[in-house]
N, C-alpha and C positions, 0 to 999 in steps of 0.2 A: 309571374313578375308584375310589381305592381306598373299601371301605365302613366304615361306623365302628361301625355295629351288624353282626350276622350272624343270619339269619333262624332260626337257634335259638337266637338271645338269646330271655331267656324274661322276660316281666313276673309279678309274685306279684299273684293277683287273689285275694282270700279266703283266701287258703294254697294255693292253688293255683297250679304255674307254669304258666304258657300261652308260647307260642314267640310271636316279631314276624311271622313267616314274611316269603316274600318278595318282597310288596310293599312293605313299611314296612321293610324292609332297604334295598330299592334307591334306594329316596329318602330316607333318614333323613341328616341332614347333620350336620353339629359346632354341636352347643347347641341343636337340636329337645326335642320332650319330649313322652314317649309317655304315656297315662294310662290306666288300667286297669279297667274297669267289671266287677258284678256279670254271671256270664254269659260272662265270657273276653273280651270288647269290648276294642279294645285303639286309642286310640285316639292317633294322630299329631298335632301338632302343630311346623308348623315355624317355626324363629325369625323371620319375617319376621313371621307372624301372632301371634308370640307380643309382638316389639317392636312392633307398631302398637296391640294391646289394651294394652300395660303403659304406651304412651305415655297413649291415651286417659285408662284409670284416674290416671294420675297428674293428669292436666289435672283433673280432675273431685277428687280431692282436694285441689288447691290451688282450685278452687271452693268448697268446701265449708267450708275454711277461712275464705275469705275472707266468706262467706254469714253466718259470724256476726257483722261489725260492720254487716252490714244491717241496714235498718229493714224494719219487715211493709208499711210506703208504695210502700218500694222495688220489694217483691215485686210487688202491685197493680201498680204503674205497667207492670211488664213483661208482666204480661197483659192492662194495657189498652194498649199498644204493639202486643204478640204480634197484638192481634184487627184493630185497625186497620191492620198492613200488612198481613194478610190478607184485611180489606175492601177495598185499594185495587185496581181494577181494574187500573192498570198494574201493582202488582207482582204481581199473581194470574194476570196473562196470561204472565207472564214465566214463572212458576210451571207455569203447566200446561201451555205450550209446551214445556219439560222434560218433567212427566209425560207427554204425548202420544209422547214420544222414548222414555220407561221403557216405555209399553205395546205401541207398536209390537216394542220388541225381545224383549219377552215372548210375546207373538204366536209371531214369529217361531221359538221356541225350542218352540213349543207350550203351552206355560203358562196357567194359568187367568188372565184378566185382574179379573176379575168386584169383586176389592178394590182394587184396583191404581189402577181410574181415579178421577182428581179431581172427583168432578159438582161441581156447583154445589150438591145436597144434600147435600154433606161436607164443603162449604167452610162452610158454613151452623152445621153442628154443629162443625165444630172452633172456629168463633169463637163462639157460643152455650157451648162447652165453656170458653172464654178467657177470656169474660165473667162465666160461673160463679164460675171461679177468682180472679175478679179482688174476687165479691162473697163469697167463704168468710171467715169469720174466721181470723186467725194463730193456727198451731197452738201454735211457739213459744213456751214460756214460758206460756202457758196452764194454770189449776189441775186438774186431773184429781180428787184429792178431798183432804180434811185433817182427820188426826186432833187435837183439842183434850185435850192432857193437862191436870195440876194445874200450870200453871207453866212448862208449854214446850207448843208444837203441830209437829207430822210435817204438812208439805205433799209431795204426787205432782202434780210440774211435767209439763206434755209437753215434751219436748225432742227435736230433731233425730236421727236416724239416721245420717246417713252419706251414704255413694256408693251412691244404686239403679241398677245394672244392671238395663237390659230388654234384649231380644231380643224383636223383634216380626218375622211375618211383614209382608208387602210390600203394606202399608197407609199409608199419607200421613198420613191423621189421626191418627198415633200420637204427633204430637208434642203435641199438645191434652192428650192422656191422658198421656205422660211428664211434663212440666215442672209437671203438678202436686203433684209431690214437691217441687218449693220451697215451696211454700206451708207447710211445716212444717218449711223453714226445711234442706231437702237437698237435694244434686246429684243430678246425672242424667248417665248415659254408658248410650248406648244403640246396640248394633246392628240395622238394619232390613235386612228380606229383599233381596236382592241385585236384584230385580227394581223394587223402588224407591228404592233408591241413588241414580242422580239426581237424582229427587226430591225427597228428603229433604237432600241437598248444597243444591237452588236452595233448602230451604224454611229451612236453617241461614242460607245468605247474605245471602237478602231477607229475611227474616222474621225469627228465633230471635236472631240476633248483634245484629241491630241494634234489636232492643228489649231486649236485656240491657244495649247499649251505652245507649240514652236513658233507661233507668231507674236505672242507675248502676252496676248487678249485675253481680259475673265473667264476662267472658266463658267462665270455663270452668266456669260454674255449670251449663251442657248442653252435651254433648259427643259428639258422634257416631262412631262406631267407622268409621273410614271401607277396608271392603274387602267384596268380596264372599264371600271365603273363610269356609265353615264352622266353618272350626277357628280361624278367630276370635274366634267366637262361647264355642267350647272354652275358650281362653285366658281370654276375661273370667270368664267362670264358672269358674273356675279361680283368681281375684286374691283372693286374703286380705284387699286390701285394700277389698274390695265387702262393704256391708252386709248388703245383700239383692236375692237374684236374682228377677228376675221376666221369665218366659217364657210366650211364648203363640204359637202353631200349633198345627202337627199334632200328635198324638199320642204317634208316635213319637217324633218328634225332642222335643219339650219333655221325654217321660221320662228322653230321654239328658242335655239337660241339665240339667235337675233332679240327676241321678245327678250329674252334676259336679259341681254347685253343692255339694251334701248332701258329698259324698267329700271335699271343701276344708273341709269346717266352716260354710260358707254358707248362711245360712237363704232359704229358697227358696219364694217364692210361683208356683204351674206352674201353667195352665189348657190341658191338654191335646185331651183325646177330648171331644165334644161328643155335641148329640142330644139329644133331649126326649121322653118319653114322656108318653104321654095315657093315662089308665084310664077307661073308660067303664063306669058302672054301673045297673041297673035301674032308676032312675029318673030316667035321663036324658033330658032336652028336646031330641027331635029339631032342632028348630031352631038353639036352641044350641049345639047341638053340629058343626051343618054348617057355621056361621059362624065357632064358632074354630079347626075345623080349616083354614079356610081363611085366616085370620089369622096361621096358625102355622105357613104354609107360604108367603110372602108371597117369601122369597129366603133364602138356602142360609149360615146363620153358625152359631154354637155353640147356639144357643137352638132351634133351629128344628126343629120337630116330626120325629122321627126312629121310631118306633113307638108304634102306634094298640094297645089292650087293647080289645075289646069284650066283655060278658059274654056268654053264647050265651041267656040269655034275654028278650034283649034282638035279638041278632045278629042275627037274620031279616030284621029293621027295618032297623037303624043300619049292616050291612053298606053297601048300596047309599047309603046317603046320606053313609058317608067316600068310598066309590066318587067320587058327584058333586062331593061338594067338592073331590075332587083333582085330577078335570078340569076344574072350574075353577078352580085354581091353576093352572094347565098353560095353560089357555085365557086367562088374565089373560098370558100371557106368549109366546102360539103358538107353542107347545110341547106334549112331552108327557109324561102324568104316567105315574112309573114304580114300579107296586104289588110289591112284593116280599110274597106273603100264606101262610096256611096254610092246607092243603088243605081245613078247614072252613070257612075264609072264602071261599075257592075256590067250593065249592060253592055260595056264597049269594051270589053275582057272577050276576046273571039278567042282565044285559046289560053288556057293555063299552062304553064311549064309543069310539069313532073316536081321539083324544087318548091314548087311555092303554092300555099293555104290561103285562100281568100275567105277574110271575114265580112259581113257588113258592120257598116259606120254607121254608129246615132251620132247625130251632130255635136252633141255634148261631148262626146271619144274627142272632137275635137283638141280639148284641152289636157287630153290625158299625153304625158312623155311615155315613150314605151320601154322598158328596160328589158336590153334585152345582153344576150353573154355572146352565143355564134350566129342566131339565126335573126337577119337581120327583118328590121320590124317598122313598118309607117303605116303614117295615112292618107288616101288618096281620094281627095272627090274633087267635083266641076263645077267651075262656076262662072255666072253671066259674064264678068269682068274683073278688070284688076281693082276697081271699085269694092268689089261686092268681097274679094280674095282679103282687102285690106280691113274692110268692115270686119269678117270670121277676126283676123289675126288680131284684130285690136280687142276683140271679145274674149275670145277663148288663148291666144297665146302667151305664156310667159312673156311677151315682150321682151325679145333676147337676139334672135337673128333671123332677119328675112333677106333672102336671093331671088333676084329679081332677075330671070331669065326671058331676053327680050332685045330684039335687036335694036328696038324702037328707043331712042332716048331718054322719051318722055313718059318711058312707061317706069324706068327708073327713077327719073324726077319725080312721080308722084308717089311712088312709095318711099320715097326718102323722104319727103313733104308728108305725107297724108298716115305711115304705119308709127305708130309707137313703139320704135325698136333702137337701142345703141347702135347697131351692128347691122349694116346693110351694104349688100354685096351683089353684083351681077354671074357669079361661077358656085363655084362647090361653096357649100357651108364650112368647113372643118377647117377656114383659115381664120376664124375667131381664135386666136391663142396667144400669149404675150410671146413665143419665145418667137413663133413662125412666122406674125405677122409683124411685131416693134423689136424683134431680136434680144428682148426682155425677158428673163424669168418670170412668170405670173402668180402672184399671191393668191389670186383670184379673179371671177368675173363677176359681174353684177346684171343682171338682168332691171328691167325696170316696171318691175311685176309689183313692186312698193313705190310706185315715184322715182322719178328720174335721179340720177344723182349728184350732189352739188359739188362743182368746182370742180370736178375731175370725169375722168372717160373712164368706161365700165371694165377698163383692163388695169388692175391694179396692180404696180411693181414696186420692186426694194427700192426703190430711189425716188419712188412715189410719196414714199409713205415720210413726211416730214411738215414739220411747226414752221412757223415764218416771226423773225423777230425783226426789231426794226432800232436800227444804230442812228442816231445821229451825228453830225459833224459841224457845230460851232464853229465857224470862225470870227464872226461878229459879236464883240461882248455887249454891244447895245442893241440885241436884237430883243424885243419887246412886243408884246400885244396888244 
């Protein structure tokens, strides 16, 4: 087959050319479309994936459209719909009879299940999340604030956004947490991780479509990207005609597309690298301290305690009792716990549990989140002070969530003052979460590993997500400048 690119076609990345080279030669077809990241990334996309995203976004645009001769009743009804086919057990068996099919072949491929499956504790919170939504006030047309001049008044309305793109990893209950971007009155078109794709197909059929249909709402007011392919995912993030992107996985990949989203002109909410640091300071409560760590190690998501700070005048003590609490985290799960530590923590290990692998720490490991499934995983070393604890966290941490365990007041003041983190706390880490800690379903979190972020808090929600217009009210016809 003749080729339509040649592997020294070159993409301009920053002023720089970079070549296609030749694998994205060999496969480049008539009307692909390559795109070019910070870094020389060069990334392919081919028209098939580019036509199912452009069909999607359009479906979800003429939702949107349609979304404003709704009423805020309307919206209600479709999450008290949403929750109720999700309560029915025959369409919930029907449901996870699918999911059972998604994790089997995840399995199979190797894959982490550990999100993937439907419990009966998910089904719980996605209709508790439904129910939520169903009890928020209309964002719509709602006053934000208003200036009172001599003769006329400035009102700031909230008004709708647009079409939110997500990208979610291979999670079910994502649909709980997308569709409450209607509530303020916008679409939703979302791709989900390729390993719950069927999933997410039964949970459109039985569920999504036909409470948009009894509530009255577009059906293309949610719209599902329906492929497995990554460069999918590219393409939507990539559609000018997308409000705002919002991405959450892993690390990596939410950077790359973020970088898409951002390169399109796309404002982009990204919840990538995860991991929770704890500081432990001089006058820390042993007791409390063995209890949150073990609270904060409960199962393996973004929150979840990823490096322990202990101060060393302290160390000698509180070494062996993060030791204990992490066997049993390990032991709550029979399994075993996996101490990644520093050679001075090392040394104050006077006995290992049976349960638990100690590795040494390079300081670098610092920065690494540990992904782990049953056997639960951190990092532990010592340090001169809560100084010295905030210095590592502002170098090496995602800048995401520090707990500041300490009886002392002031040792919280300064890491609220001094760490560069959204999310700081005195107990367990794992109450970082829109529904737990704002009783919000959460779109996403935001870490501040790219810059802080503007005008809003790192807990992103469906009644967050809105545009601000501004009315005014004349009553003076002589009013003049």
């Amino acid at each position: 087959m003749k080729r339509v690119v040649h592997p020294t076609d070159c993409v301009l990345i920053d002023g720089t050319p970079f070549p296609i080279g030749e694998a994205i030669a060999d496969n480049f077809t008539q009307g692909d479309r390559l795109i070019g990241l910070s870094g020389g990334q060069i990334l392919h996309i081919p028209l098939s994936d580019l036509q199912v995203s452009y069909d999607a976004v359009s479906q979800s645009v003429n939702g949107f459209q349609q979304m404003m001769s709704t009423s805020p009743e309307q919206v209600t009804q479709f999450f008290v719909e949403f929750a109720r086919l999700l309560g029915s057990d025959s369409v919930f068996d029907q449901i996870r009879n699918v999911n059972l099919k998604d994790v089997a072949a995840a399995k199979d491929r190797g894959r982490s299940t550990t999100r993937l499956i439907l419990t009966d504790s998910m089904r719980r919170d996605m209709i508790s999340a439904l129910h939520t939504w169903a009890q928020t006030p209309h964002v719509s047309g709602s006053l934000l604030s208003a200036v009172e001049h001599s003769g006329w008044k400035v009102s700031a309305m909230k008004a709708p956004l647009g079409v939110v793109a997500f990208i979610f990893e291979g999670r079910p209950n994502v649909f709980a947490d997308a569709t409450g971007v209607l509530r303020s009155g916008n679409s939703c078109v979302f791709r989900i991780g390729s390993d719950a794709l069927l999933t997410a197909q039964a949970i459109m059929d039985l569920a999504v479509r036909p409470a948009l249909s009894l509530s009255g709402l577009p059906l293309s007011a949610v719209t599902l990207v329906e492929s497995r392919s990554h460069a999918s995912g590219w393409a939507l993030f990539s559609d000018r005609r997308v409000s705002l992107a919002i991405a959450r996985g892993s690390g990596k990949a939410v950077a790359q597309l973020g970088a898409v989203a951002q390169q399109h002109g796309i404002p982009a909410s990204l919840h990538g690298t995860g991991g929770a640091w704890m500081i432990v300071g001089e006058s820390a409560d042993s007791g409390w301290f063995d209890q949150v760590v073990l609270n904060s190690m409960d199962r393996k998501v973004c929150n979840t305690l990823n490096v322990c700070c202990i101060v060393r005048s302290r160390a000698q003590e509180l070494v062996p009792v993060f030791v204990a609490a992490m066997a049993r985290a390990a032991s709550a799960k029979n399994s075993r716990a996996i101490l990644h530590v520093s050679t001075e923590a090392q040394s104050l290990i006077t006995s290992t549990p049976e349960s638990t692998t100690i590795a040494l720490l390079e300081q670098s490991d610092l920065a690494t989140e540990w992904e782990w499934d049953n056997d639960p995983e951190c990092s532990l070393v010592v340090v001169e002070s809560i100084d010295e604890a905030i210095a590592l966290f502002n170098q090496y941490a995602p800048k995401f969530i520090v707990s500041v365990i300490s009886q002392d007041a002031d040792d919280l003041q300064q890491v609220w003052r001094d760490a560069d983190a959204p999310f700081v706390g005195n107990g367990m880490t794992r109450w970082v979460d829109g529904q737990f800690a704002l009783d919000k379903p959460e779109l996403g979190l935001s870490n501040w590993q790219s810059g802080r972020t503007l005008g809003r808090g790192g807990i992103l929600s469906g009644d967050s997500v809105f545009s601000v217009r501004y009315l005014v009210d004349q009553q003076d016809a002589d009013l003049h400048r």
